[in-house]
PDBQT receptor file of N, H, CA, C and O in Angstrom, charges set to zero:
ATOM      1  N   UNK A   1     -38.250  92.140 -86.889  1.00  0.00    +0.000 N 
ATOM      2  CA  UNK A   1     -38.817  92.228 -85.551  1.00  0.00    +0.000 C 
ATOM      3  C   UNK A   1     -40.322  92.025 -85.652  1.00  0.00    +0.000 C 
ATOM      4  O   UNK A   1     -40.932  92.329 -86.677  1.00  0.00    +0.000 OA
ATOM      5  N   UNK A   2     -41.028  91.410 -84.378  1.00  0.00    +0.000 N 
ATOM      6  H   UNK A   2     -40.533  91.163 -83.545  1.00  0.00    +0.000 HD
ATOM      7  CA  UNK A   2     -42.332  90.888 -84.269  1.00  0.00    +0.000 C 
ATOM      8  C   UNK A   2     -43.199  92.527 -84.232  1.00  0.00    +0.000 C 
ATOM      9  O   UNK A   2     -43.044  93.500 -83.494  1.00  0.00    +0.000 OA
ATOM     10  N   UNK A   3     -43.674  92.394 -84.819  1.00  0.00    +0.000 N 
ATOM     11  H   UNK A   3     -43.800  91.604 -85.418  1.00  0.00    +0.000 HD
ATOM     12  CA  UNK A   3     -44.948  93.463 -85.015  1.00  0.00    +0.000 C 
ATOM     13  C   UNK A   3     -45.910  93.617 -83.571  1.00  0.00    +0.000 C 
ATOM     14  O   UNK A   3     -46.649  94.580 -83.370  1.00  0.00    +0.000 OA
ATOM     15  N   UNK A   4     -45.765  92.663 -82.788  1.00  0.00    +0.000 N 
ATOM     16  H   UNK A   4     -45.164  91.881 -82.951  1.00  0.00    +0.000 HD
ATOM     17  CA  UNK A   4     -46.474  92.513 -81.644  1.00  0.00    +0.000 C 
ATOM     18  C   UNK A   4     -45.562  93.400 -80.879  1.00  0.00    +0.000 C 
ATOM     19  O   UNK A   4     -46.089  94.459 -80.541  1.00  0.00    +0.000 OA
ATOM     20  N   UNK A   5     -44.583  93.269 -80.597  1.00  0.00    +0.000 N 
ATOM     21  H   UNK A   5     -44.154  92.408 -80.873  1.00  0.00    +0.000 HD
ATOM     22  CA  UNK A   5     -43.257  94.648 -79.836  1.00  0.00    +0.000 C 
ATOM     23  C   UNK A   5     -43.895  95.831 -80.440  1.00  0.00    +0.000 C 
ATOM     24  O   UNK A   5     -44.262  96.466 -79.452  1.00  0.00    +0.000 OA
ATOM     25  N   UNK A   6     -44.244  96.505 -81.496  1.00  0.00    +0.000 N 
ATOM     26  H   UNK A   6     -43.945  95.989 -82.299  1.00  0.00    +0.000 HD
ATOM     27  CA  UNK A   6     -44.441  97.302 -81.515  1.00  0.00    +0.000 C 
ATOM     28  C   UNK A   6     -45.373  97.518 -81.005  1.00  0.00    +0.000 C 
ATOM     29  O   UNK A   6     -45.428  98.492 -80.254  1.00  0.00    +0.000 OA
ATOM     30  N   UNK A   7     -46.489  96.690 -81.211  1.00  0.00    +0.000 N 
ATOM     31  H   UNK A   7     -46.444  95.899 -81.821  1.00  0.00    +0.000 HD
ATOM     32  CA  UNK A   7     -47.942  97.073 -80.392  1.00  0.00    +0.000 C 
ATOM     33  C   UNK A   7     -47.669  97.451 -78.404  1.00  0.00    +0.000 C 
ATOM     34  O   UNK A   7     -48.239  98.160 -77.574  1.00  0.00    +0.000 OA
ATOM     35  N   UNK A   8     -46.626  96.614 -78.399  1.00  0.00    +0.000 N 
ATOM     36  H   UNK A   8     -46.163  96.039 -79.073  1.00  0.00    +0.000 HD
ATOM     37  CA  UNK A   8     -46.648  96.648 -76.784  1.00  0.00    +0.000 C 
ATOM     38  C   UNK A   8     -46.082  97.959 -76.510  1.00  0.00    +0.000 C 
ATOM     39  O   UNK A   8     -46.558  98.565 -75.550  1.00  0.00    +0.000 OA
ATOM     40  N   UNK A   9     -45.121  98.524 -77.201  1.00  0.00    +0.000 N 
ATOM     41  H   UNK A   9     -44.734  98.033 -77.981  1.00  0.00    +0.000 HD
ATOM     42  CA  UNK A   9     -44.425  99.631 -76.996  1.00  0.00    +0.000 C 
ATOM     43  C   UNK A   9     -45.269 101.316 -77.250  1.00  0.00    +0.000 C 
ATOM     44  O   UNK A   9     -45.264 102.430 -76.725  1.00  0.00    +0.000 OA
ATOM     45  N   UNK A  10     -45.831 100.704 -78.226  1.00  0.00    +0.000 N 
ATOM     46  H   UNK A  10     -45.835  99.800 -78.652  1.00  0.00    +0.000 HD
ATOM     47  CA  UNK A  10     -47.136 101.840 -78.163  1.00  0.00    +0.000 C 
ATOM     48  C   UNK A  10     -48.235 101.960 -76.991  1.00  0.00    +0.000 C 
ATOM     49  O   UNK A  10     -48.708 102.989 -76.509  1.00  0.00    +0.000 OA
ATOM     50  N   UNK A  11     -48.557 100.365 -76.611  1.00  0.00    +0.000 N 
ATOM     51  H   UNK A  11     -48.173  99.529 -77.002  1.00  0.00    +0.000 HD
ATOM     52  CA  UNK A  11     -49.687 100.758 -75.350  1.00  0.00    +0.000 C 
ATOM     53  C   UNK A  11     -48.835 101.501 -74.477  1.00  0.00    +0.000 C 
ATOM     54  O   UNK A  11     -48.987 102.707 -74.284  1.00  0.00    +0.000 OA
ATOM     55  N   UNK A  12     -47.973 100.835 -73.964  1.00  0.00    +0.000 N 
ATOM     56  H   UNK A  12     -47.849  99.855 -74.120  1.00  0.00    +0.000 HD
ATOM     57  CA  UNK A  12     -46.750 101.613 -73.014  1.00  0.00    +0.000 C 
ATOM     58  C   UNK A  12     -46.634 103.100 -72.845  1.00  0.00    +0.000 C 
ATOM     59  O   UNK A  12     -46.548 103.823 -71.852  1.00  0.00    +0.000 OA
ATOM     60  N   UNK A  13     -46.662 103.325 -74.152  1.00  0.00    +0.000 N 
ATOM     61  H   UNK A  13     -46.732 102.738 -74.958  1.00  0.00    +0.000 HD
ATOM     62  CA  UNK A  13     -46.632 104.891 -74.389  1.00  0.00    +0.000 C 
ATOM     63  C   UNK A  13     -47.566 105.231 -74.339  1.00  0.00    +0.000 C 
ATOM     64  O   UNK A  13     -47.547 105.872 -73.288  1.00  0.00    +0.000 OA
ATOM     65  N   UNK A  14     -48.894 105.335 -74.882  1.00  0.00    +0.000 N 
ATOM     66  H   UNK A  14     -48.910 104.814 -75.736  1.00  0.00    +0.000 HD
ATOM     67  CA  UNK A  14     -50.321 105.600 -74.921  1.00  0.00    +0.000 C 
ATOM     68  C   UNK A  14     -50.651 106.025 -73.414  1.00  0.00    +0.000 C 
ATOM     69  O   UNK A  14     -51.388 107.002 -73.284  1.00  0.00    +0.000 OA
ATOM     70  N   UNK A  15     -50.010 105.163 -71.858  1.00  0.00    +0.000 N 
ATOM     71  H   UNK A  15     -49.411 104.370 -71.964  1.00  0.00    +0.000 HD
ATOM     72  CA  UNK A  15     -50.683 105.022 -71.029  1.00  0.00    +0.000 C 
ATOM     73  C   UNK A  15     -49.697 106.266 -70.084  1.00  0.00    +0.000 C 
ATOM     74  O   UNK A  15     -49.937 106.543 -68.909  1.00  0.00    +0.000 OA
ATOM     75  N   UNK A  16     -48.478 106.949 -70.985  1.00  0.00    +0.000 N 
ATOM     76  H   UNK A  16     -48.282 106.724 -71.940  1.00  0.00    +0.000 HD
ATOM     77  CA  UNK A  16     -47.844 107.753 -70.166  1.00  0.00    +0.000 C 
ATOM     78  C   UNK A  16     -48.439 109.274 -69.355  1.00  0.00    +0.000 C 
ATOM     79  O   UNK A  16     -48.238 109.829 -68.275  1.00  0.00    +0.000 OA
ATOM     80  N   UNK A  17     -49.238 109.522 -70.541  1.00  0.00    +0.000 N 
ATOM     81  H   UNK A  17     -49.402 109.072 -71.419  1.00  0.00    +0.000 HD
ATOM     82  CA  UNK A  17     -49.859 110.808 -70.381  1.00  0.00    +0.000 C 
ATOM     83  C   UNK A  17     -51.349 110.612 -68.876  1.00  0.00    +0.000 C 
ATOM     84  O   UNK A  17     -51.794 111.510 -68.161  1.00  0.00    +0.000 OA
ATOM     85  N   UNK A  18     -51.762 108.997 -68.893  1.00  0.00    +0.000 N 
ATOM     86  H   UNK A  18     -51.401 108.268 -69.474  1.00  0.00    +0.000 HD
ATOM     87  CA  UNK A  18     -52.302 109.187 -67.671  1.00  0.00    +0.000 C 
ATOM     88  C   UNK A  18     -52.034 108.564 -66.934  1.00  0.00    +0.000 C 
ATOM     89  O   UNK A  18     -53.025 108.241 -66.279  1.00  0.00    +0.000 OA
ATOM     90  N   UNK A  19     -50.658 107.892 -66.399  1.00  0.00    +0.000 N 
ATOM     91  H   UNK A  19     -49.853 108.155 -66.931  1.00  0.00    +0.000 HD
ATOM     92  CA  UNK A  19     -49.798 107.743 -65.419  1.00  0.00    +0.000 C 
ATOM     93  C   UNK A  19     -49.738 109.003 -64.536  1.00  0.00    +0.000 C 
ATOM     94  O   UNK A  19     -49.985 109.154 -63.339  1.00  0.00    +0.000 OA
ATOM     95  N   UNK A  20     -49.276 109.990 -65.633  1.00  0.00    +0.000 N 
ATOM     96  H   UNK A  20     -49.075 109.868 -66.605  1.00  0.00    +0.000 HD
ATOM     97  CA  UNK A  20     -48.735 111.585 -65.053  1.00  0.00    +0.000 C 
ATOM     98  C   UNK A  20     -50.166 112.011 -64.447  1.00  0.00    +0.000 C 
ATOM     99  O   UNK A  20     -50.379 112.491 -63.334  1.00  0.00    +0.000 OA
ATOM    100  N   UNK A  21     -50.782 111.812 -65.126  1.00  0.00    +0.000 N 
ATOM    101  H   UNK A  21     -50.608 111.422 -66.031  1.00  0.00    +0.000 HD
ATOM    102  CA  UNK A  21     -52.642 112.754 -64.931  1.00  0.00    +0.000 C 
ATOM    103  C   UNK A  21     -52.572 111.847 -63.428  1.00  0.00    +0.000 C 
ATOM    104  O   UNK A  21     -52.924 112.599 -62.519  1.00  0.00    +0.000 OA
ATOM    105  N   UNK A  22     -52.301 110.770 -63.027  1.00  0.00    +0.000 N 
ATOM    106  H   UNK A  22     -52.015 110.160 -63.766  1.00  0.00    +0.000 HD
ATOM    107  CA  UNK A  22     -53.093 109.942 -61.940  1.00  0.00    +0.000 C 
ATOM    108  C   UNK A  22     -52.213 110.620 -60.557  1.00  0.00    +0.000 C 
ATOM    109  O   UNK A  22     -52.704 111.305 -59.660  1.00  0.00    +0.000 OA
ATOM    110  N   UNK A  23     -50.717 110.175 -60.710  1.00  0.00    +0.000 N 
ATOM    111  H   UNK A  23     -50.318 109.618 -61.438  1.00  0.00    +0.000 HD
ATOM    112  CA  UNK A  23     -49.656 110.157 -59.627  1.00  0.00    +0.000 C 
ATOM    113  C   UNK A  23     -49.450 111.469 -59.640  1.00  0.00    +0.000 C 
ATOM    114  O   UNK A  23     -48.936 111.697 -58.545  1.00  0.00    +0.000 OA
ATOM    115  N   UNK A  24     -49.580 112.860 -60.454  1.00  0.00    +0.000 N 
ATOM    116  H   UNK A  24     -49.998 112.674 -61.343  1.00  0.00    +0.000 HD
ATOM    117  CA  UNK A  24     -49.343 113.676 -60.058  1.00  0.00    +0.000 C 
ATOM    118  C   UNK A  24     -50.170 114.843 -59.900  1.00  0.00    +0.000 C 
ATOM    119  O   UNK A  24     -49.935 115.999 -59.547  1.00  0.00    +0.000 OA
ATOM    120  N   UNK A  25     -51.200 114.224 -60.258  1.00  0.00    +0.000 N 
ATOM    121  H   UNK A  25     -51.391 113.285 -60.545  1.00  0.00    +0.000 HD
ATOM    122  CA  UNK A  25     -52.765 115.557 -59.984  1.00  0.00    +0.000 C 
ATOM    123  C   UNK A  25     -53.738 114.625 -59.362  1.00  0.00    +0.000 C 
ATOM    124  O   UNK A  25     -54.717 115.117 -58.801  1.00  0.00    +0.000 OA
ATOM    125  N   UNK A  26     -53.582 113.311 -59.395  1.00  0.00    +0.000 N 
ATOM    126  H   UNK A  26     -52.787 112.911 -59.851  1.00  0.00    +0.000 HD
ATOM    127  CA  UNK A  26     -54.333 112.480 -58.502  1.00  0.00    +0.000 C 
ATOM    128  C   UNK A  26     -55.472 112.712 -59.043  1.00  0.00    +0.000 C 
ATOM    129  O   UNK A  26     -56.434 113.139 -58.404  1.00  0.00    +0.000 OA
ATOM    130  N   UNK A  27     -55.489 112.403 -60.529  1.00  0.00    +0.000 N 
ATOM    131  H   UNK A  27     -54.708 112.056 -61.047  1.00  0.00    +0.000 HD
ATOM    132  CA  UNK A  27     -56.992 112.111 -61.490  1.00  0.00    +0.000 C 
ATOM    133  C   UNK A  27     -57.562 111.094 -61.258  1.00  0.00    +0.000 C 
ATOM    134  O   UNK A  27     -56.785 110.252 -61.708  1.00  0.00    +0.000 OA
ATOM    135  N   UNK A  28     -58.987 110.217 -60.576  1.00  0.00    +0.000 N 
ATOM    136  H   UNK A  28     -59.618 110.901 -60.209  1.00  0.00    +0.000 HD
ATOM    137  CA  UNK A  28     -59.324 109.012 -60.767  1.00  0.00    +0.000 C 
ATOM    138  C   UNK A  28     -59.335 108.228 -62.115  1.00  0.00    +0.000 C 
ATOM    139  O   UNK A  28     -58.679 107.187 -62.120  1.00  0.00    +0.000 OA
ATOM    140  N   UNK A  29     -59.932 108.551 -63.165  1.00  0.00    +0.000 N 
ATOM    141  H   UNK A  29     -60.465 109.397 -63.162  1.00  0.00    +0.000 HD
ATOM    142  CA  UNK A  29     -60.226 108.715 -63.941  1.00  0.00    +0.000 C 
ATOM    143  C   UNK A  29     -58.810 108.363 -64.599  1.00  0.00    +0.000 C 
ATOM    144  O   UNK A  29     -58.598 107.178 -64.856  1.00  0.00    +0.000 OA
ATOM    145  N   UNK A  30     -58.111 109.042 -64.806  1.00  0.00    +0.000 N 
ATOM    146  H   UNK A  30     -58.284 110.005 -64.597  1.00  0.00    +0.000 HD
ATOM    147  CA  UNK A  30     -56.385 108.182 -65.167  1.00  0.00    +0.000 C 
ATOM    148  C   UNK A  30     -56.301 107.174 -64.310  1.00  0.00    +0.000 C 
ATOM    149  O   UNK A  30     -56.139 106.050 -64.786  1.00  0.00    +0.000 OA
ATOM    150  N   UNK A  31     -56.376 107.309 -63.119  1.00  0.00    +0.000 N 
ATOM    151  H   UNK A  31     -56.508 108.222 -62.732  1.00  0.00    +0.000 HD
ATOM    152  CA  UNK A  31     -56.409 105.792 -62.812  1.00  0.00    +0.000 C 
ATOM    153  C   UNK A  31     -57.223 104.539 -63.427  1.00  0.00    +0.000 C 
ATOM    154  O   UNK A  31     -56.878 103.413 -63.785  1.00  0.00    +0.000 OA
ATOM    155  N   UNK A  32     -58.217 105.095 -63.399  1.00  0.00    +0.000 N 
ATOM    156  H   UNK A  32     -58.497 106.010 -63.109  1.00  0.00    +0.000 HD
ATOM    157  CA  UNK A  32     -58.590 103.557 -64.329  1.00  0.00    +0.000 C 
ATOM    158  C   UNK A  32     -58.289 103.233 -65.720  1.00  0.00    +0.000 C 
ATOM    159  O   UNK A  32     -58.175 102.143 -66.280  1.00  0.00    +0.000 OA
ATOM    160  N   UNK A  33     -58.172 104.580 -66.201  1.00  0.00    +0.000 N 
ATOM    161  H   UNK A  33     -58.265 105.466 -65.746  1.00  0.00    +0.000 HD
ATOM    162  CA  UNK A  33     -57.261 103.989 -67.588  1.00  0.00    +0.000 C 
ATOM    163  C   UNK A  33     -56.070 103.502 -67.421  1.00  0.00    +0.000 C 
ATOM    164  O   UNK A  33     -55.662 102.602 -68.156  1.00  0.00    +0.000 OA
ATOM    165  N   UNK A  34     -55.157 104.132 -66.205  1.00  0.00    +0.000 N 
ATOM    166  H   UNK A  34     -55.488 104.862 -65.607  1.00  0.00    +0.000 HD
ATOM    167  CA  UNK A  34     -53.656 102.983 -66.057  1.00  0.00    +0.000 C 
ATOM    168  C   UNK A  34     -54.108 101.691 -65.998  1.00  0.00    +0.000 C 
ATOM    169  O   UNK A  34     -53.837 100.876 -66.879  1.00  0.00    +0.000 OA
ATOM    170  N   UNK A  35     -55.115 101.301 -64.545  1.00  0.00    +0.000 N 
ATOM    171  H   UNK A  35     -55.335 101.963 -63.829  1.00  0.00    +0.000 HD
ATOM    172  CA  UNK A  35     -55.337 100.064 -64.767  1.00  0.00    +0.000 C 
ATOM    173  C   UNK A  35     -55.955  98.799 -65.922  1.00  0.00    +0.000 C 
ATOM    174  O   UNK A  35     -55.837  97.586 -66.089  1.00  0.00    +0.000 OA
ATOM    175  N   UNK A  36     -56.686  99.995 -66.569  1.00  0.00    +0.000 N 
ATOM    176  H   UNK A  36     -56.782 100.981 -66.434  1.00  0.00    +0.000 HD
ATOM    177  CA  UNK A  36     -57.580  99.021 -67.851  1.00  0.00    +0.000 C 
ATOM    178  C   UNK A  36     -55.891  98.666 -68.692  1.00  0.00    +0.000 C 
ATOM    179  O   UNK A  36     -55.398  97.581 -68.999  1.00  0.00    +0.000 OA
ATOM    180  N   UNK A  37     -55.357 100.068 -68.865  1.00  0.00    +0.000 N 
ATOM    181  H   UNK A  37     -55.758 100.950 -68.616  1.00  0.00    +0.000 HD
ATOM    182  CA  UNK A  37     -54.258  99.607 -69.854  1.00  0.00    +0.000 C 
ATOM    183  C   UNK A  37     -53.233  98.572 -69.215  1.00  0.00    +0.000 C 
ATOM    184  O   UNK A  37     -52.736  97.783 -70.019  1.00  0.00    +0.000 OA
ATOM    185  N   UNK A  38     -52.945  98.489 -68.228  1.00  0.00    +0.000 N 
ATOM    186  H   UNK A  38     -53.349  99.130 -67.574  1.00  0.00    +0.000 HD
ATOM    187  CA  UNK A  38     -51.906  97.331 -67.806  1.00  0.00    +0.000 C 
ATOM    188  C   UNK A  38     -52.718  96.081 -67.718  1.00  0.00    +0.000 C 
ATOM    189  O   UNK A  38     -51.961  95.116 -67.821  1.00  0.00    +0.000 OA
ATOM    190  N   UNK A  39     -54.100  95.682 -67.552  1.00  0.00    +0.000 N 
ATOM    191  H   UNK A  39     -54.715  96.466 -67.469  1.00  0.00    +0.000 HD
ATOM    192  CA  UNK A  39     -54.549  94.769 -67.811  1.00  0.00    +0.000 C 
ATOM    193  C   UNK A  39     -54.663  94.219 -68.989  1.00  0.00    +0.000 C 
ATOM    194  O   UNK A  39     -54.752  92.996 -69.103  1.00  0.00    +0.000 OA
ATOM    195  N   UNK A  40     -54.681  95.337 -70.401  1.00  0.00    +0.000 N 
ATOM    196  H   UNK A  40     -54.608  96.330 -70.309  1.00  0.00    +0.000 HD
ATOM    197  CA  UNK A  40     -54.555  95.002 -71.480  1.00  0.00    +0.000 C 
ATOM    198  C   UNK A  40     -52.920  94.715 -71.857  1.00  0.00    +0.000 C 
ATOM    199  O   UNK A  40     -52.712  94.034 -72.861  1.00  0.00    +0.000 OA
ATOM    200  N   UNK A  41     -51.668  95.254 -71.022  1.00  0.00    +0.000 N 
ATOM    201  H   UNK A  41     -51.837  95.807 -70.206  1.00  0.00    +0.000 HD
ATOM    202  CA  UNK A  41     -50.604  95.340 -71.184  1.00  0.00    +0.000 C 
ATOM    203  C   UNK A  41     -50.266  93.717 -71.047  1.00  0.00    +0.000 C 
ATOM    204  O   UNK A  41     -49.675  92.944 -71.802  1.00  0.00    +0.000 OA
ATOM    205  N   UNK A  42     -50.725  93.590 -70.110  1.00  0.00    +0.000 N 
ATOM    206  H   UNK A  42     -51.204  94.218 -69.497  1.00  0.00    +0.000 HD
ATOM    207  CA  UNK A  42     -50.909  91.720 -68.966  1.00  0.00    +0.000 C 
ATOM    208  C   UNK A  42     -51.047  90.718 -70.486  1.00  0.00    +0.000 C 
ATOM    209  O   UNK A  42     -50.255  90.094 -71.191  1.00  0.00    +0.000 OA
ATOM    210  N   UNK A  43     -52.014  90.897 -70.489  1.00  0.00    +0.000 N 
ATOM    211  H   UNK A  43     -52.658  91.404 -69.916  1.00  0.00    +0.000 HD
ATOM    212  CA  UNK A  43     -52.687  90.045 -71.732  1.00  0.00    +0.000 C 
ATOM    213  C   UNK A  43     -51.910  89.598 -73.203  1.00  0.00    +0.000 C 
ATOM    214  O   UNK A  43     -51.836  88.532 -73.814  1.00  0.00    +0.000 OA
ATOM    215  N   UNK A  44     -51.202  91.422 -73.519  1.00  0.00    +0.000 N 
ATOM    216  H   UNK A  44     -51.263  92.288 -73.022  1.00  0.00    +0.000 HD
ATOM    217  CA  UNK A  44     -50.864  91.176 -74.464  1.00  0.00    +0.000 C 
ATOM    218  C   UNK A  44     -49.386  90.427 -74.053  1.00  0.00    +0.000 C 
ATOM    219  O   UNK A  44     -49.361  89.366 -74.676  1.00  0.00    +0.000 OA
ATOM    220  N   UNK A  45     -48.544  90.530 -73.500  1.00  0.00    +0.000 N 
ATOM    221  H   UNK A  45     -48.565  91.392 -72.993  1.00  0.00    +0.000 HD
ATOM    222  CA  UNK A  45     -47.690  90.290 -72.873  1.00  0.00    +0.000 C 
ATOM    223  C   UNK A  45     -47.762  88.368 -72.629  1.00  0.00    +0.000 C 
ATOM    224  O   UNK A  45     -47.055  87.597 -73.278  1.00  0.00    +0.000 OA
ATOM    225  N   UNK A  46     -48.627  87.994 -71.718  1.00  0.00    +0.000 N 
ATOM    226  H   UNK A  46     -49.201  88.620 -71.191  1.00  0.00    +0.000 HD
ATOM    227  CA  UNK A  46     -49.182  86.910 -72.045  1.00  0.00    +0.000 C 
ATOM    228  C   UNK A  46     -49.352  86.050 -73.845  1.00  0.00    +0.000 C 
ATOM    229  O   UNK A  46     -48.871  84.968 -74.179  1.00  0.00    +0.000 OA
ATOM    230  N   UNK A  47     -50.149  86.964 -74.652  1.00  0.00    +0.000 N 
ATOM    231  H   UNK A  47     -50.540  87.844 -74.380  1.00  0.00    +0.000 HD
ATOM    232  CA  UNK A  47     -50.182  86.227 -76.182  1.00  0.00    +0.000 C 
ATOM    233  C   UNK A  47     -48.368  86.236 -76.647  1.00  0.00    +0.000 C 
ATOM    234  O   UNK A  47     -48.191  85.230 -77.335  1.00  0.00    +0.000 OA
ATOM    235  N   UNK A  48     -47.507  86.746 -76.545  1.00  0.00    +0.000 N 
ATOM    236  H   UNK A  48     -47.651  87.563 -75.987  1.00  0.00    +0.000 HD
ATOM    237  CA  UNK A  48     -46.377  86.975 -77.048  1.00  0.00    +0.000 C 
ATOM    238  C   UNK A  48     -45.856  85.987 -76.144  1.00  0.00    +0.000 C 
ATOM    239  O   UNK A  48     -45.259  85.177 -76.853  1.00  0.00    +0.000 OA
ATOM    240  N   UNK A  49     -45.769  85.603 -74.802  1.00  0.00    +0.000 N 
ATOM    241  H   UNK A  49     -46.254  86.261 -74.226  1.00  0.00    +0.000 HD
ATOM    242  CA  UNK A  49     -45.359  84.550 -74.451  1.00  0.00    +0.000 C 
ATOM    243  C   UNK A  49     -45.610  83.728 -75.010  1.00  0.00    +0.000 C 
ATOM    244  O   UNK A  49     -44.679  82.982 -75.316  1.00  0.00    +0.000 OA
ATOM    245  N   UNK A  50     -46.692  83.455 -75.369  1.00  0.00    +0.000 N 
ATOM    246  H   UNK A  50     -47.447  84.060 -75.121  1.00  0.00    +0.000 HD
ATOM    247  CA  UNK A  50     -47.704  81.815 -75.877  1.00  0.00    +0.000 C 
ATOM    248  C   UNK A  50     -47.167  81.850 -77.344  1.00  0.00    +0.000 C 
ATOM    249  O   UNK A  50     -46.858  80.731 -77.753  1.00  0.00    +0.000 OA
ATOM    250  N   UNK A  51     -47.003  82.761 -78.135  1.00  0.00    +0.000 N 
ATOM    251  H   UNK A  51     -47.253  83.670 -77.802  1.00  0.00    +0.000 HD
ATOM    252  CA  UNK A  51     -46.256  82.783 -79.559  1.00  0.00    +0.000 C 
ATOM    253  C   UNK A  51     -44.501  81.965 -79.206  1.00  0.00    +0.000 C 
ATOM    254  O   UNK A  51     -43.754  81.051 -79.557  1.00  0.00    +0.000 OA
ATOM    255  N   UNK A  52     -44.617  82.932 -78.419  1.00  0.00    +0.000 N 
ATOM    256  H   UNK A  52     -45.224  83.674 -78.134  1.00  0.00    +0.000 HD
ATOM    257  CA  UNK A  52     -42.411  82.679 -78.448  1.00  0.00    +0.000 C 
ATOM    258  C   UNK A  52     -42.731  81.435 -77.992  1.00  0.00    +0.000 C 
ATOM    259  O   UNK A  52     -41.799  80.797 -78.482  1.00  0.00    +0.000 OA
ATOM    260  N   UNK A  53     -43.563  80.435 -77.246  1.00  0.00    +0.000 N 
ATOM    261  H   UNK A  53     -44.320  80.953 -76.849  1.00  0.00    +0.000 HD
ATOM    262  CA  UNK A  53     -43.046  79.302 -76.993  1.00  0.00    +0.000 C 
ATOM    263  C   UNK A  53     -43.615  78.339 -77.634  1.00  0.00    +0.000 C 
ATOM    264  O   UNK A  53     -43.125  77.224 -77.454  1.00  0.00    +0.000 OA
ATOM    265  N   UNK A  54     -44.619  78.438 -78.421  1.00  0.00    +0.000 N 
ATOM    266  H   UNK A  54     -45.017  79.343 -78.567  1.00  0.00    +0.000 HD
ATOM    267  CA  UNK A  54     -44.652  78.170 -79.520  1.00  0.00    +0.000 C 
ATOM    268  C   UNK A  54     -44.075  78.127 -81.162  1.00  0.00    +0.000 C 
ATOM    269  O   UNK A  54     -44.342  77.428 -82.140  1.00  0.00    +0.000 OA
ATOM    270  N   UNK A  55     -43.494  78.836 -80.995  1.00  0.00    +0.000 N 
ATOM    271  H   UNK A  55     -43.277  79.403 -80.201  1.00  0.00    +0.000 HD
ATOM    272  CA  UNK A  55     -42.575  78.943 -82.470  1.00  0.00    +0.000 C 
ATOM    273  C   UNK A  55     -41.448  78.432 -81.423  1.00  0.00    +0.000 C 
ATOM    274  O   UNK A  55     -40.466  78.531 -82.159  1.00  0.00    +0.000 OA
ATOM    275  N   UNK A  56     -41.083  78.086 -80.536  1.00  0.00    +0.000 N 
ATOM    276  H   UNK A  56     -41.881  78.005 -79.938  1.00  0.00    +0.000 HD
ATOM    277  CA  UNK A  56     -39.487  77.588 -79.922  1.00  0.00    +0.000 C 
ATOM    278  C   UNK A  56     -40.019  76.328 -79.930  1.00  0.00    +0.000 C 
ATOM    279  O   UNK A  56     -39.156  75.461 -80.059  1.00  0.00    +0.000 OA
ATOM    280  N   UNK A  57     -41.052  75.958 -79.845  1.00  0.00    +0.000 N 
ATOM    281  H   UNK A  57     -41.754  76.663 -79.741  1.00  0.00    +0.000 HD
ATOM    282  CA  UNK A  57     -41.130  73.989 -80.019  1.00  0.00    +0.000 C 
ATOM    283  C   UNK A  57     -41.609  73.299 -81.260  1.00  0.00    +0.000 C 
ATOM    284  O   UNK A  57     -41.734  72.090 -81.457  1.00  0.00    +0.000 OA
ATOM    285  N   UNK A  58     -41.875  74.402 -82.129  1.00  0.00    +0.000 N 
ATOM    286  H   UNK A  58     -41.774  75.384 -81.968  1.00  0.00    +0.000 HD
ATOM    287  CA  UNK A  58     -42.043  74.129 -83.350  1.00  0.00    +0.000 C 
ATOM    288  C   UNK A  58     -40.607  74.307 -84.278  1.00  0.00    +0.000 C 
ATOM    289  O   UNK A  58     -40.699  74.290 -85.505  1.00  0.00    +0.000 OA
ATOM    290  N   UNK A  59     -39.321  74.473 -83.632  1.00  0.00    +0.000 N 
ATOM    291  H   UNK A  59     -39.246  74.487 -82.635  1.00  0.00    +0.000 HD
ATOM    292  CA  UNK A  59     -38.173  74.143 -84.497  1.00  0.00    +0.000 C 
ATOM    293  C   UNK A  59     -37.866  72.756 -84.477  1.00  0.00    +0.000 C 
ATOM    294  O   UNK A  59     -38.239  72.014 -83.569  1.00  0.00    +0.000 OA
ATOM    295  N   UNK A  60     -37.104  72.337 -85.588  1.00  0.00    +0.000 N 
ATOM    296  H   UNK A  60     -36.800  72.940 -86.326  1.00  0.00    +0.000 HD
ATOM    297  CA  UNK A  60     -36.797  71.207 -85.320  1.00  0.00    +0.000 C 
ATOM    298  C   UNK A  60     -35.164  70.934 -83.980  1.00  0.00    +0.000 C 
ATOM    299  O   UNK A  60     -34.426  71.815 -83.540  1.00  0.00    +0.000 OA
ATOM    300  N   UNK A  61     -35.138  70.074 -83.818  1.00  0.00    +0.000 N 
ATOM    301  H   UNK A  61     -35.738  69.358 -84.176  1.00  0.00    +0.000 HD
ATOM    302  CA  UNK A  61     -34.926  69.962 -82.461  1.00  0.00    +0.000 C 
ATOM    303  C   UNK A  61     -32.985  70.502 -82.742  1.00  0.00    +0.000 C 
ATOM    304  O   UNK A  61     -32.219  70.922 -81.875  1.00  0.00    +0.000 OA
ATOM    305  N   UNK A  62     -32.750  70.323 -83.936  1.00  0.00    +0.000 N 
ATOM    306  H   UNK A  62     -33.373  69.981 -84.640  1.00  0.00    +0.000 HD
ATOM    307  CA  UNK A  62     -31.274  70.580 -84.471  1.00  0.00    +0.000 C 
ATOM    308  C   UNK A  62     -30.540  71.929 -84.563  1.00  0.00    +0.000 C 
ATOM    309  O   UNK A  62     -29.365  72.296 -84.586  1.00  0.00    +0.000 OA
ATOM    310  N   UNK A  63     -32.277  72.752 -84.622  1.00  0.00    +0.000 N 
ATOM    311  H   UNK A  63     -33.231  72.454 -84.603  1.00  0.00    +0.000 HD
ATOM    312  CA  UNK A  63     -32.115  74.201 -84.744  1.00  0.00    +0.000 C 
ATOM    313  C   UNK A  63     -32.516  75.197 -83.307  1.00  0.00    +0.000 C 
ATOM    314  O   UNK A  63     -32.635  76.416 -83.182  1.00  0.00    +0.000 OA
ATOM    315  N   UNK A  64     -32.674  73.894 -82.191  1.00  0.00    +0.000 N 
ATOM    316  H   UNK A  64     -32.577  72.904 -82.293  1.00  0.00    +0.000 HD
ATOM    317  CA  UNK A  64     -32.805  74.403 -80.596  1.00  0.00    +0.000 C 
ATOM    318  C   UNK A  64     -31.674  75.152 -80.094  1.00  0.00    +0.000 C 
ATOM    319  O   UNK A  64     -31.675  75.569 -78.936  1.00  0.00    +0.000 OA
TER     320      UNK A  64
């Protein structure tokens, strides 16, 4: 498995504790860390696209 899944699955998690802080004590402050982190979530999400479709057109066409 891609080492990049793990990274994504950790931000994911990282951002649970101020999800809770934002939606349920209505912290600003967690809010902008949800948002910084899903913008970083965006991104990374984005490079793992650009990998997978890259290594899918770099097979040869027999192994599509």
């Amino acid at each position: 498995m891609n080492n990049n899944f793990g990274k994504l699955k950790d931000l994911v998690m990282s951002l649970e504790g101020d999800f809770e802080k934002f939606y349920e004590k209505g912290n600003a402050a967690a809010g902008t860390r949800v948002r910084k982190g899903m913008q970083d979530l965006k991104n990374m999400a984005q490079d793992i696209r650009k990998e997978v479709q890259d290594q899918k057109n770099s097979k040869p066409e027999s192994a599509k």
